[in-house]
N, C-alpha and C positions, 0 to 999 in steps of 0.2 A: 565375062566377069560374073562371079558367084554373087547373090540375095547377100551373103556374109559381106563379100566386099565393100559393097556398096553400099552398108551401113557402115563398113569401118570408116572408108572414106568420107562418109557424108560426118562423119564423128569426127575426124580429124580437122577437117574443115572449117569446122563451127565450134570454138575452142570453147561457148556458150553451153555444149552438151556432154562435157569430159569429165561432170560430177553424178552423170545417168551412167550407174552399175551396165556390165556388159550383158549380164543375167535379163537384168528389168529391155534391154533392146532384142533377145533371143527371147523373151516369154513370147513379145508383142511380132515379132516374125514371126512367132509361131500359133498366133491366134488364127482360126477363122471367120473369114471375112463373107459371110452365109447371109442370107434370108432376103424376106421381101423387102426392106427399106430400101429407099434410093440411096442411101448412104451408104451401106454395104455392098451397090452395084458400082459404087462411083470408086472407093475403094480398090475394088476387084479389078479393075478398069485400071486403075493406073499402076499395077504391075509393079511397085516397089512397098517398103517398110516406109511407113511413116512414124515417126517419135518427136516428141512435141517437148519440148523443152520445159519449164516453171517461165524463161523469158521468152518462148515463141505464146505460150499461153499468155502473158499477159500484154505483151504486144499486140495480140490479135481480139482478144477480149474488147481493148482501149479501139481498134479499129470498129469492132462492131456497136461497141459503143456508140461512138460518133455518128456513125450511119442509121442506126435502128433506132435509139432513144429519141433525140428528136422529134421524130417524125409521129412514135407515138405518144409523147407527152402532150403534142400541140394538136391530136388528133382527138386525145380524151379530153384537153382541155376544153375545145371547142366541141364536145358530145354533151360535157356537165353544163358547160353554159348554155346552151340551147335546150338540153332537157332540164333546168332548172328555170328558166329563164319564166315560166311560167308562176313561181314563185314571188320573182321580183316584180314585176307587172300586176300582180295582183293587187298592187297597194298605191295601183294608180288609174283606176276605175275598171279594169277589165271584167271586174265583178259586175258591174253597174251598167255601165253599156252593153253586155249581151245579154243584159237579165237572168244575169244567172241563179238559180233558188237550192234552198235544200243542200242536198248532196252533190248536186251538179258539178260545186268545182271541184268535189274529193276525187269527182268519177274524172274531172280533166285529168288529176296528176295518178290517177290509177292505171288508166286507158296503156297507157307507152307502155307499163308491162302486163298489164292481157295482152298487148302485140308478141310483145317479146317471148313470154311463156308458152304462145301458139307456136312460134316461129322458131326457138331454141332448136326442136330433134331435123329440123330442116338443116340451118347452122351447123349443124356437127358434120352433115351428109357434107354441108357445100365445102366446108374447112380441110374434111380429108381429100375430098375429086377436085376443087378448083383451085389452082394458085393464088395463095393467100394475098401477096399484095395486090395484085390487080383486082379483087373481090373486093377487100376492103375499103379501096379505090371509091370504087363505083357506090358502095356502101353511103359512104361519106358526100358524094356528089346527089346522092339523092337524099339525103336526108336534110342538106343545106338548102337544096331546090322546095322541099315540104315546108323547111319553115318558112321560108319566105311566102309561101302560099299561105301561112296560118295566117299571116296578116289582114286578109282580106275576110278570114270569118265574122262574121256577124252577128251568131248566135250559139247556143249551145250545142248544136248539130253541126255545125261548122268547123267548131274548137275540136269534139269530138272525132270529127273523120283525120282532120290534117294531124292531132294529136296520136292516132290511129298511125297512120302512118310513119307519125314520127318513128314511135317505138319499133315499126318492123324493121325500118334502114338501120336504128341504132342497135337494135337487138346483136346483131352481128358484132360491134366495138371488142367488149371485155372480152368473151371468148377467142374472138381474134389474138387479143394481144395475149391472155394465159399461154396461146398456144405458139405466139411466137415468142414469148419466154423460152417457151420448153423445150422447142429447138434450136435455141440462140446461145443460152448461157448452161454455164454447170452449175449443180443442185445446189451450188453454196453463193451464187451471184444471182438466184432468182429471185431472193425475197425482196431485197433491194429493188431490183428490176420493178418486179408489179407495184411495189410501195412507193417508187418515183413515177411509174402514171395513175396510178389509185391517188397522189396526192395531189392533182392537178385539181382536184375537190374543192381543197382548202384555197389553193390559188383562185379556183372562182369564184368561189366565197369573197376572197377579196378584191378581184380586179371587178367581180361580176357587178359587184354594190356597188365601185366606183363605176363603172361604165352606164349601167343603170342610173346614178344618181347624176352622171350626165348626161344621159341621153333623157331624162326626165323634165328636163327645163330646158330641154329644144321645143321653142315654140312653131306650130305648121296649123297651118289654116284647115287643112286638109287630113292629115294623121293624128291618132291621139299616142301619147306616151308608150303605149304596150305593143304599138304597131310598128314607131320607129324602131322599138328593140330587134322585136321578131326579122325584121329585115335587114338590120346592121347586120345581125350577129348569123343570118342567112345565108347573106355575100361575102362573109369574108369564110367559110364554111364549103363555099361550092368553089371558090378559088382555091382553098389549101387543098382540095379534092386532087388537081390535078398535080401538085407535087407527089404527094401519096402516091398514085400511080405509078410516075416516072420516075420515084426514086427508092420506092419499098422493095425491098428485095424479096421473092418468096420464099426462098429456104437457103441453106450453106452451101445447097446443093448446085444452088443456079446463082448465086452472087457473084455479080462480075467485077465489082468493088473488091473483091479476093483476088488478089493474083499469085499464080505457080502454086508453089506446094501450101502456099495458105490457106487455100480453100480447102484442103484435104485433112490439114492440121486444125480448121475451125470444124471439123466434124469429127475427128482424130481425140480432142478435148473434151468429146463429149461423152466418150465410150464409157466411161465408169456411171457414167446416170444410170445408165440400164433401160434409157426408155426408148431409144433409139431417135428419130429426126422427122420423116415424114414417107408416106410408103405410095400415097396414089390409090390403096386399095380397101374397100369398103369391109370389113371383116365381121359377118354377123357373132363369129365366135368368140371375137373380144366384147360386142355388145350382150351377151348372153352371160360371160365373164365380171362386166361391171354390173349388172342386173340383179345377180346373186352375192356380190362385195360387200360385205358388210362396210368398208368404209365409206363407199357412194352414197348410202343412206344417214349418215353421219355429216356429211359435208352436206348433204342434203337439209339435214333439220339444223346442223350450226348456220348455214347463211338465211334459212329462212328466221330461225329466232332471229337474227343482228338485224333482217331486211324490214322486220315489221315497224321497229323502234325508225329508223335509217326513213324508209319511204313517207311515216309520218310528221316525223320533223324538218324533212328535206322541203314538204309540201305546206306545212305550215308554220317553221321555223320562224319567218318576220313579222307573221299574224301575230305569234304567242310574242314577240319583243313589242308587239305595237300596243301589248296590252298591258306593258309595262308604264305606259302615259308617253311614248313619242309620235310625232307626227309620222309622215311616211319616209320627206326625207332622212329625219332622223333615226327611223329605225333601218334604213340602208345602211348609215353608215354604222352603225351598233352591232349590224351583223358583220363587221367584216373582222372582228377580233375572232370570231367564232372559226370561220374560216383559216385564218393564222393560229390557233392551237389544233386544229385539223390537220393540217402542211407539219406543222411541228410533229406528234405525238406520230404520224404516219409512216416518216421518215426515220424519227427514233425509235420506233419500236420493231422496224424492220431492223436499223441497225444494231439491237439489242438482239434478235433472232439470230440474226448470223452470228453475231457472235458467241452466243451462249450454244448455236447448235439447234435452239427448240423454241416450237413456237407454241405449244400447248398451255404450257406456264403463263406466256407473255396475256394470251387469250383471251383467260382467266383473271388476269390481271386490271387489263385493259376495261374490263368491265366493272371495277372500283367505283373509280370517278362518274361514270353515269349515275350509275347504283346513287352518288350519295345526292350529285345533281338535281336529278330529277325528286327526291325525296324533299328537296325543300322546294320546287318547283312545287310542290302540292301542298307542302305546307304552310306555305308564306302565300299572304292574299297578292293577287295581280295589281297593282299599282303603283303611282308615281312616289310615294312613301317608301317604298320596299326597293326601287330601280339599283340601288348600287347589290344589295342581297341575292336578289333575281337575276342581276346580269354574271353575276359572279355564279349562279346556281348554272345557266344557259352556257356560259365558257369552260366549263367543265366535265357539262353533257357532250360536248364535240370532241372529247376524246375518242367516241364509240367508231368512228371512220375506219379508224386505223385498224379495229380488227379484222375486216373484209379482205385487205387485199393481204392478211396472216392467212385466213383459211383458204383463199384463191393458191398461194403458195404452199402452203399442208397439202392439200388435195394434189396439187400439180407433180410435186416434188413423188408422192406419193402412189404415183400410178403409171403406169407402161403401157407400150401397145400404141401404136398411131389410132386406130380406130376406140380403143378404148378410153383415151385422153381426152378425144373431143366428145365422146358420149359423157363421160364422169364430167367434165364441164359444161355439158350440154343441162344434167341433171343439176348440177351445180346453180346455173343462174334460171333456170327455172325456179328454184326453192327461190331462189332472190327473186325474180318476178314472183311469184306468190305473197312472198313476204310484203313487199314493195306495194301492192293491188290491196292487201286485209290494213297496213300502216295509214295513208291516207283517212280509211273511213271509220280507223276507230276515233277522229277527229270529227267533230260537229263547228261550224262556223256558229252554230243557235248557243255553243257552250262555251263562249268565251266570255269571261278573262279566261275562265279557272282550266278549262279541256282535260277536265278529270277524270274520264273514260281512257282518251289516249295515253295520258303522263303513268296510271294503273298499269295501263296495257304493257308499257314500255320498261317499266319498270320490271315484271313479269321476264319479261322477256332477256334481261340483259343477266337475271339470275340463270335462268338456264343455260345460255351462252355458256357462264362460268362451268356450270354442271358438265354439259360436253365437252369441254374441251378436258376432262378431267376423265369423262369416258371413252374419249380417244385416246388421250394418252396409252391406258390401258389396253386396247386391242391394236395400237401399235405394238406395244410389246411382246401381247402373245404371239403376231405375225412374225414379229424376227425369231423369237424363239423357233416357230414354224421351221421356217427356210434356214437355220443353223443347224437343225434335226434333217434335213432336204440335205443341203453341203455334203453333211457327216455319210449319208446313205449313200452317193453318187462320187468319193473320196477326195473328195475338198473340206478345205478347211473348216473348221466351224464357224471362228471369230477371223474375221476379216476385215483389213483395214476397207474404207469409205471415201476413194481418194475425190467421191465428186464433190465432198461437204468440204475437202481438207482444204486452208486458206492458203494465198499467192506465197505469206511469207514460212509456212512450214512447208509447203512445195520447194521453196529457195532453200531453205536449210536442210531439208533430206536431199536434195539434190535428186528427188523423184521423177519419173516419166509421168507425166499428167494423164497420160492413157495407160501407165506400165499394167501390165497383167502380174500378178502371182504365179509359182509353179503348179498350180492348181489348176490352173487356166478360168479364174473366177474374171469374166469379164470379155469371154469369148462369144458370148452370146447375145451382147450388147444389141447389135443390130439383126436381130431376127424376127423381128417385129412380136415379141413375144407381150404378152399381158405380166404386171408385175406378179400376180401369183402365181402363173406359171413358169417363171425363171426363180429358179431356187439361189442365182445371184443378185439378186435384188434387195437391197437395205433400206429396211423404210427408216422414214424420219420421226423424230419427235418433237 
C-alpha cells in the first residue's frame, strides 16, 4: 500500500479530518523529516504521514495540560514560598535573634541570586544533556532538604551558607519550566502557560501570609517562629520532590502518558514554531549565534531593569507596610491583597497577549500603575495617618510581576535552536539574578519609614522597562522584514501565514492542518535544530 493510501484511509476513517484540503496532507508528506532533534528522529522512525487535526490538537493540548501544569505550578509555588519565606519571618525576630546588622539582611535576600547568576551557564549545559524531569526532580529535593537545614542557623554565617545554597538548587526552577514550555506547547499557548506558574507569586503572597500568620502563634518551647516556617514549608517541599520525579515527563519525545499516534501528533503540532523540541546535543554554534543576537541582550537589560524594582520589594515588601503603623501580625495580613492583584494582573495580561498577538505594547503598559504607585509611595509620609493612601499606593505597585513572565515568553516565543534557547535563558535570568542582588541593597533597613534610595531606584527603573519594550518592538520588525527578503531569495513566499500563533477556534473554521506546510515548503525545516536567524522560516513575534 502506497504513503497516498494511507493517508487517504487514515482520512476516511477520522470523518474529524475531512475539512483538511487534500493539498495541505501532500505539502506535509512532502516535508522533510532531517536534522539533529529527537523529534525529527522519532518522526523518521515511524515511517508514516502524521496530520494533526484543529480536534487531535486540542485534545492533546487538554492532555498535556493535565499532566505538565500541575506539577509545575505546585513546584513554583513551593520555590516562591521558600525563597520568599525569608521575607515573612523577618517580622518575627529573625533580625534580632541572629544579630543581624547593617546590610546583613539585604545580603540574606541577595545571596540566592549570586548563587543563581554563578550557576545559570551550568543550567543551560544540564537542560540540554540531562533529562529534564528527573534533574528537576532532584533539584527540588535538595533545595527542600537546604531549607530545612536553614532552621538550625544561628547567625549571620549560617543564614548566609544555607541561603547560598538555596539559590543553587532553585537556580535551575524558571529556566526549567521556560524550557518545558517551549517544547510542550505552540507559540500561541505559551504565554498563558508561563503566566499560570509565574502567578503562583501572587498565590503565595496570599497563602504565604496566611500560613505565616499561622504558623506565627504556634507556641514551642524549643523553636522560635521563623524556624517553624523554614521546616513546614521544607517537608512538604522534599516530599512533592518525589512526585516531580515520577511523574514529570521529560519531552514529547519520551512521554508515556502519550499513547499510539499521539505522541507523534503532540510533536507534529509543534512544527510551525520553528524551534524545534529537544536535541541532546551541546552546540557551540548556536551559543556563538545567541552571543552576537541583538535580541539576547535586550531580554537581557528588559529583566534585569523589571528584576531590580522585583528583588527589592520582594525582600522588603512587609517592612515598607509595617511602616505604615501595623504590628507584624497585621501587616501579614495587609500583604496578602498585594498578592491577589499579582495572580490577577499576571493572568490577565497574559490573556490579553494572546489575544492581541503582542506582548511589547502590554509591557509598556504594565509599567503605568507602578510608575504612579510608587510616585505617592514617596510622596505621602509613612504613617498610621496616611494607611488607607499608602496601602492603595502598595496595591497598585504589584502590578509590576506580571511583566516577567511577558518577557520570559517574548524571549522564548522568539528564539530557536535547542542549544540556543537554553543559552538566551541562561542569559535571561542571569540579568534577573543581577537585577535581583543590586534591588535588595538599594534598600537600607537605617532608612525606614521613607526607603527613598530604593522607591528612586524603582521608579527609574519601571521607565525604562517601558523604553525597551518600545525598542524591541522595533528590531523585531526589522528581523521579519529580514527573513521576508531570505523567503523571497530561496523562492518562498514572502508573507506567510504563522499557524503556531493561529488560535483553536480559526484553526476550527479554516479547517487547517495544525502542522500543514505551504507549497513553498515554509516549515520544512522545523526540526533541524537550526538557530532562529538561520532558518529564514522563522516569524518573530511582537
Amino acid at each position: 500500500m502506497t504513503d497516498r493510501q494511507n493517508i487517504e484511509m487514515a482520512a476516511a476513517n477520522d470523518t474529524k479530518q475531512a475539512d483538511i484540503d487534500t493539498e495541505d496532507i501532500e505539502a506535509i508528506k512532502a516535508s522533510h523529516v532531517t536534522g539533529s532533534d529527537k523529534a525529527a528522529q522519532l518522526l523518521r522512525e515511524a515511517g508514516h504521514t502524521v496530520v494533526v487535526t484543529p480536534e487531535d490538537d486540542k485534545r492533546i493540548l487538554r492532555a498535556v495540560d493535565l499532566r505538565i501544569l500541575p506539577i509545575i505550578l505546585v513546584v513554583y509555588c513551593l520555590q516562591s514560598l521558600d525563597k520568599t519565606s525569608l521575607a515573612y519571618v523577618s517580622i518575627f525576630g529573625l533580625i534580632q535573634d541572629t544579630n543581624l546588622k547593617g546590610q546583613e539582611y539585604s545580603w540574606l535576600g541577595a545571596i540566592v541570586y549570586v548563587a543563581q547568576l554563578i550557576w545559570q551557564p551550568v543550567i543551560a549545559y544540564f537542560l540540554v544533556k540531562f533529562p529534564i524531569g528527573k534533574f528537576i526532580g532532584v533539584m527540588v529535593l535538595l533545595w527542600g532538604a537546604t531549607l530545612c537545614c536553614m532552621a538550625a542557623a544561628k547567625d549571620f554565617g549560617g543564614l548566609m551558607a544555607t541561603r547560598f545554597l538555596l539559590g543553587t538548587f532553585e537556580a535551575s526552577v524558571a529556566p526549567t519550566f521556560v524550557a518545558i514550555v517551549q517544547m510542550w506547547y505552540r507559540r500561541a499557548e505559551q504565554t498563558n502557560r508561563n503566566a499560570a506558574w509565574y502567578s503562583m507569586l501572587g498565590v503565595v503572597n496570599v497563602l504565604g501570609s496566611l500560613l505565616t500568620y499561622g504558623l506565627g502563634h504556634v507556641k514551642s518551647s524549643s523553636l522560635r517562629p521563623y524556624q517553624i516556617v523554614f521546616l513546614f514549608c521544607g517537608a512538604i517541599t522534599v516530599a512533592f520532590a518525589f512526585v516531580v520525579i515520577i511523574f514529570l515527563p521529560d519531552s514529547p519525545v519520551s512521554a508515556r502518558f502519550l499513547k499510539g499516534d499521539d505522541k507523534l501528533k503532540s510533536i507534529e503540532r509543534l512544527r510551525m514554531n520553528q524551534q524545534g523540541i529537544s536535541s541532546g546535543q551541546w552546540r557551540w554554534d548556536h551559543c556563538r549565534e545567541a552571543a552576537l543576537d541583538l535580541k539576547t541582550w535586550l531580554w537581557f537589560c528588559l529583566i534585569t531593569a523589571i528584576a531590580i524594582p522585583s528583588g527589592g520589594i520582594t525582600t522588603f515588601g512587609p517592612l515598607i507596610v509595617k511602616t505604615f503603623g501595623y504590628d507584624s501580625f497585621q501587616t501579614i495580613l495587609f500583604n496578602m491583597p498585594f498578592g491577589a492583584v499579582q495572580f490577577v494582573a499576571t493572568l490577565g495580561s497574559a490573556w490579553a497577549a494572546t489575544h492581541w498577538k503582542m506582548k511589547s505594547p502590554l509591557i509598556a503598559a504594565l509599567c503605568i500603575p507602578p510608575i504612579m504607585g510608587i510616585s505617592i509611595l514617596m510622596a505621602i509620609p509613612h504613617n498610621a495617618d496616611h494607611r488607607a493612601v499608602l496601602l492603595f499606593a502598595y496595591y497598585i505597585t504589584s502590578v509590576y510581576p506580571a511583566i516577567s513572565p511577558l518577557i520570559y515568553s517574548w524571549s522564548g516565543a522568539n528564539t530557536a535552536g535547542d542549544t540556543k534557547r537554553k543559552v538566551t535563558t541562561a542569559v535571561l535570568f542571569i540579568g534577573q539574578s543581577v537585577g535581583n542582588i543590586i534591588g535588595p541593597n538599594l534598600y537600607k533597613t537605617t532608612e525606614a519609614p521613607g526607603y527613598a534610595r530604593g522607591l528612586k531606584s524603582n521608579l527609574a527603573m519601571f521607565v525604562l522597562v517601558a523604553v525597551l519594550a518600545g525598542a524591541g518592538a522595533g528590531l523585531i520588525f526589522a528581523l521579519n522584514k529580514k527573513h521576508e527578503r531570505e523567503r523571497v531569495r530561496v523562492g518562498k513566499a514572502a508573507k506567510v501565514e504563522d499557524l503556531s500563533m493561529a488560535t483553536d477556534r480559526h484553526l476550527r473554521k479554516e479547517g487547517e492542518a495544525v502542522n500543514q506546510l505551504d507549497a513553498g515548503g515554509v516549515g520544512e525545516r522545523a526540526f533541524e535544530d537550526l538557530g532562529d536567524l538561520s532558518n529564514e522560516d522563522f516569524i518573530y513575534v511582537y
